[in-house]
N, C-alpha and C positions, 0 to 999 in steps of 0.2 A: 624475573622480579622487576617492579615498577623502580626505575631511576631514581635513586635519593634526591639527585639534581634537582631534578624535576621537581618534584613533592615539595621543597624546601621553597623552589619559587613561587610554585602556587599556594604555600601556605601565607607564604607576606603578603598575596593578595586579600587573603581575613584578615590583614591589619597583623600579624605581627612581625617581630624585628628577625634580622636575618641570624643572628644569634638565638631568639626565642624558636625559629623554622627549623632551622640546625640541631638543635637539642631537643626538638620534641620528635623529629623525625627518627631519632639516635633512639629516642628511651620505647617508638612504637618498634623499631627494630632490634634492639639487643634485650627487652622486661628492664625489670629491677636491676640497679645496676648502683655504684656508688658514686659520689659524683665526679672523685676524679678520674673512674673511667668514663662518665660521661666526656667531660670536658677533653677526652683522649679519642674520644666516637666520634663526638660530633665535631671539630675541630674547631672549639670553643676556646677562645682561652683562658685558662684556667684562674685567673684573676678575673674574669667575667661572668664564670659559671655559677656561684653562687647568688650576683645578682640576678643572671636569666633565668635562675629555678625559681627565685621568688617570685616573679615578674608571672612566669607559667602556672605557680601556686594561684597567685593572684586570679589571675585569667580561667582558673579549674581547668589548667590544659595536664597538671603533673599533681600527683602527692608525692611530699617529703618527711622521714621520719623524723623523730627529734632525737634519735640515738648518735654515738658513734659507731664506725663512720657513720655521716651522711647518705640514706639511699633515698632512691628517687626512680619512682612508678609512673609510666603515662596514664592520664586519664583515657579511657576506649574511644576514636572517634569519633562512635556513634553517640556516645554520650559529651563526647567533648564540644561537637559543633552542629549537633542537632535544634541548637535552643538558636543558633548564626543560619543557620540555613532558613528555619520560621521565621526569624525576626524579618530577611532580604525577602522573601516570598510574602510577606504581609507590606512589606514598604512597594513592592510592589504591582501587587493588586491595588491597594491606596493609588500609587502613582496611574493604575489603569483607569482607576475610578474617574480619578480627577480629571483624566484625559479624555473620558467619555462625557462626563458633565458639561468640561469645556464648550467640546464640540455640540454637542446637545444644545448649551444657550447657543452658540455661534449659529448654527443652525435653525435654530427658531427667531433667532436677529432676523439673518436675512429673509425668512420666510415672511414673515411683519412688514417686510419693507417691499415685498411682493415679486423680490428676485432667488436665486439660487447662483451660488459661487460655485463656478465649475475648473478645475484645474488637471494639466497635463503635464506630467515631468517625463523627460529623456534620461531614461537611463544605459547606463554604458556598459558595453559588453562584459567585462570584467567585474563590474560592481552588481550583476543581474542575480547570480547568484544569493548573495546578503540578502540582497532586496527580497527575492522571495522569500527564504528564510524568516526575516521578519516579518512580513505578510502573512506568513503563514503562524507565526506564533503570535499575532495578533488577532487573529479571528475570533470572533465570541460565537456564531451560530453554523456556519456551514465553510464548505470551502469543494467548490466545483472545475475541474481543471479537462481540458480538451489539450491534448499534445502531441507533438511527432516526436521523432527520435531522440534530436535534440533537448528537446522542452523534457522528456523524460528521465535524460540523464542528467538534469538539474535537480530533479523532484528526486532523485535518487540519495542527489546529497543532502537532503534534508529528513532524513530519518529521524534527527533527534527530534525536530519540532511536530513531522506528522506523528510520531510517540507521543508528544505531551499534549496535542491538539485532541486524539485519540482517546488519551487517558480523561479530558475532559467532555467526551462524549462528542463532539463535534460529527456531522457527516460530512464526511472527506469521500466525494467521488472523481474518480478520474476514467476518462478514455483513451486509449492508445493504437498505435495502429497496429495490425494482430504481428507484423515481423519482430512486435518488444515482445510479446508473448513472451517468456519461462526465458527473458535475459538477464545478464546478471543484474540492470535496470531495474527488473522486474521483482528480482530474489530480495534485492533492496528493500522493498517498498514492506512497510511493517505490517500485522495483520489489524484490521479494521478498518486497513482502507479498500472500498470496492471499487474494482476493476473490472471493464468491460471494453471491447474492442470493437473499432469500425473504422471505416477508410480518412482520416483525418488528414484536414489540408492548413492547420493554424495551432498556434500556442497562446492558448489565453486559458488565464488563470483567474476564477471570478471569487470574490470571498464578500460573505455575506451580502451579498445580492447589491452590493454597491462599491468596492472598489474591485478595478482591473488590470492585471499586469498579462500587457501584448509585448510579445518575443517575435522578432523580427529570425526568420527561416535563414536567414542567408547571411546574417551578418552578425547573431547572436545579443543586437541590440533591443533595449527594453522598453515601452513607457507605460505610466502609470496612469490611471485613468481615476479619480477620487472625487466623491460626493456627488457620486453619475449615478442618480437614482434611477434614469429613462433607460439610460445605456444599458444599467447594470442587470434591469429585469430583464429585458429586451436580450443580451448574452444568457441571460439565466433558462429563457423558453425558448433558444436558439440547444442550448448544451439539454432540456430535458426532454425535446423530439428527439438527438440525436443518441439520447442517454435507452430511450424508447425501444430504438429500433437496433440499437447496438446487441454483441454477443455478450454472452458471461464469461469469463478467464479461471474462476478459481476451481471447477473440474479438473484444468490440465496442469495444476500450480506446481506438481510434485513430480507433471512428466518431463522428460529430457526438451529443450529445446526445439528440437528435428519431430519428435513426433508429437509435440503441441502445433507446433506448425503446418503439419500433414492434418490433423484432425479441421482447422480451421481451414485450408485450402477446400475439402473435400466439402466441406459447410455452404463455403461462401459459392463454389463451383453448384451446388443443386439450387442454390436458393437465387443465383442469377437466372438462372434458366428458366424459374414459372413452375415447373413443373408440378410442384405442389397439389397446382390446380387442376392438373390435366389428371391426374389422381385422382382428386377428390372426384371428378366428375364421373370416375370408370371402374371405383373402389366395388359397387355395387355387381360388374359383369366380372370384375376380375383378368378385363383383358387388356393389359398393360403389357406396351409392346416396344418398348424401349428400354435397351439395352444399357444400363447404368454404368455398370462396371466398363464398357465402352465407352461410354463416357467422361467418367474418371480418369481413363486411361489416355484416352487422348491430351486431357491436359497434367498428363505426369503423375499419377495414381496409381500405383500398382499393389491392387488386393491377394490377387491370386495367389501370390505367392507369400502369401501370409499365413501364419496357421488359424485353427479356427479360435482359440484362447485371446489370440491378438486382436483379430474379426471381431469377439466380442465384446474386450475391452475399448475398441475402438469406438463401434457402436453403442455401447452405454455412455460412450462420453459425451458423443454427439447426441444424443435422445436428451442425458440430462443437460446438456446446453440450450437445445433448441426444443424441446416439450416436458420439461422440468417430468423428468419420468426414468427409465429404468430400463436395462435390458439384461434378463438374467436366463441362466445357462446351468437346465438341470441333469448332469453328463449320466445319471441312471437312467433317467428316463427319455433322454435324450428328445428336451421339449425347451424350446425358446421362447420366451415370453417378451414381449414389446411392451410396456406400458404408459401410455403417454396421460399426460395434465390436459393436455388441447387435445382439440375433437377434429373435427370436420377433416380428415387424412390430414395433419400434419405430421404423424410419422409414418404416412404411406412411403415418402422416396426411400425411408433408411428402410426401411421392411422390404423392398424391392431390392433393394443394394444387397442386403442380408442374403436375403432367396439368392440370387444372382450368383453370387460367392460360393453356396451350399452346393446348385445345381452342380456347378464348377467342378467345383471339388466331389464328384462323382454320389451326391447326398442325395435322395430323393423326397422331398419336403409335402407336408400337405400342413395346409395354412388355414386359421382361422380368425377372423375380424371381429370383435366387438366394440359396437360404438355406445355409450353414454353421456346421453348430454349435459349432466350433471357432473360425471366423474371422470369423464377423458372417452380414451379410446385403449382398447388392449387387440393386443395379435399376437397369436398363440400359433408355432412352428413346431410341425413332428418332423422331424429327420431321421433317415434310415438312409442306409449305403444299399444303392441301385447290386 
């Protein structure tokens, strides 16, 4: 049960008295009640109570009968403080407005006068926090974040604001480096924001393509970079090459930690190597002569001893990460299907990987390629036991 305490403080912040917080707390917790058991709940004193029931009549916080005794009903929250919550959310959009207009004329001032006002503030390690927080519930059009470990368990603690930033359609992208994958960092982050991973060496946080808050790696110190229009694009086509060429994360969002992490090692380990290419070049003879799963293995991958359920699920994750496609497994007719969105072998390596696994485990495969260059690529696996 939520703390009376509590409730009664934060009621005085809608402006009533600590007598009015007291007594309305009492009558949302005990109903209808007379008032000198109110006055006995809420620890009113009872020479007081019948002014703070009027006060709350007043207010549409309570109804009071006109019988004897005196009883006294809370009005429902939702109807008690719904008309106090519009009223602050309209004074506030008001007060956004006007802050935008300001800046608007201030801004076409100095534009007139043939300069632009550029400003940088130092923010302090401790205060960086807030600071994004509001940054981020200030945005009117996007909000683009590149981050490490650090810079991601800040954005963790602002769930409330990427919620409301979200709720008003905003695009919220963020990069991270694949060891946040499926952390509790990660579990944090509310759904509609998109997350992708790549090797990240900075925290900069860009909103709407002109203010920027830079988090210092080593020291957790901030500054602010504002009405840096050059800057701000200039970050903007720095985060959407890097946004490009990055992976996707919400495949593994439901896996354990350990093996979102295995999937994206196994990713980043083919995709350094080239090989891709050397595929595509040899898709056609089908004579591909490197040993995947030896390869894997040497950098800490061990398939074999996986079963083939696992094999598959692993491999559909990886296809739909990296060729927005599909790996399915029809155990009657024991036929594998590869289907990938991109053509030209980009799901040659994992169809190799796949074979490799099968041979392994004592399978004897016959494989078939189709390429179209309109709708992808598919490869179609018959498996029988040698």
């Amino acid at each position: 049960m939520v703390n009376e305490q509590v409730l009664t403080v934060s009621l005085e912040e809608f402006g009533l008295s600590k007598y009015e917080s007291q007594a309305y707390v009492a009558l949302i917790s005990k109903g209808t009640i007379s008032a000198s058991e109110l006055a006995y709940y809420s620890e009113v004193p009872r020479t007081k109570i019948y002014p703070t029931l009027l006060k709350l009549e007043n207010k549409k916080l309570a109804i009071i009968s006109k019988s004897k005794p005196i009883m006294c009903t809370a009005i429902s929250p939702e109807d008690a403080f719904d008309g106090v919550i519009h009223e602050q959310i309209n004074k506030i959009n008001a007060m956004n407005t006007l802050v935008s207009n300001l800046k608007k004329t201030s801004e076409e001032s100095r534009k007139s006068r043939g300069s632009e006002e550029k400003r940088y503030f130092h923010i302090s390690a401790n205060k960086v926090l807030t600071q994004l927080q509001t940054m981020i519930e200030g945005s009117k059009l996007s909000i683009k974040i590149m981050t490490d470990q650090g810079g991601f368990g800040l954005l963790a603690e602002c769930k409330e604001q990427l919620v409301g930033v979200i709720r008003r359609n905003l695009d919220v992208k963020v990069i991270i480096p694949s060891t946040q994958i499926c952390s509790e960092s990660y579990r944090s982050i509310p759904d509609g924001v998109e997350i992708k991973t790549s090797d990240i060496t900075q925290n900069c946080f860009i909103f709407d393509e002109t203010e920027l808050l830079m988090i210092n790696n080593d020291n957790g110190k901030g500054a602010i970079f504002s009405s840096t229009e050059i800057l701000g694009i200039n970050q903007e086509k720095v985060f959407s090459n890097i946004w490009k060429n990055s992976v996707k994360t919400k495949v593994v969002a439901d896996m354990t930690k350990a093996d979102a992490q295995e999937i994206y090692k196994i990713i980043k380990i083919i995709n350094e190597t080239g090989l891709r290419y050397i595929l595509n070049s040899t898709r056609e003879s089908k004579k591909i002569e490197i040993d995947f799963l030896k390869l894997l293995e040497k950098n800490g991958i061990q398939l074999k001893a996986k079963s083939l359920d696992d094999i598959i699920e692993i491999m559909d994750a990886i296809i739909q990460i990296t060729c927005s496609g599909h790996v399915n497994f029809e155990a009657n007719t024991k036929n594998i299907t590869i289907e990938s969105k991109l053509n030209n072998g980009y799901s040659l390596p994992w169809v190799s990987i796949l074979e490799g696994y099968l041979q392994k485990q004592g399978y004897k495969t016959r494989t078939v390629y189709q390429n179209n260059s309109s709708k992808g690529e598919k490869t179609h696996i018959k498996i029988s036991k040698n």
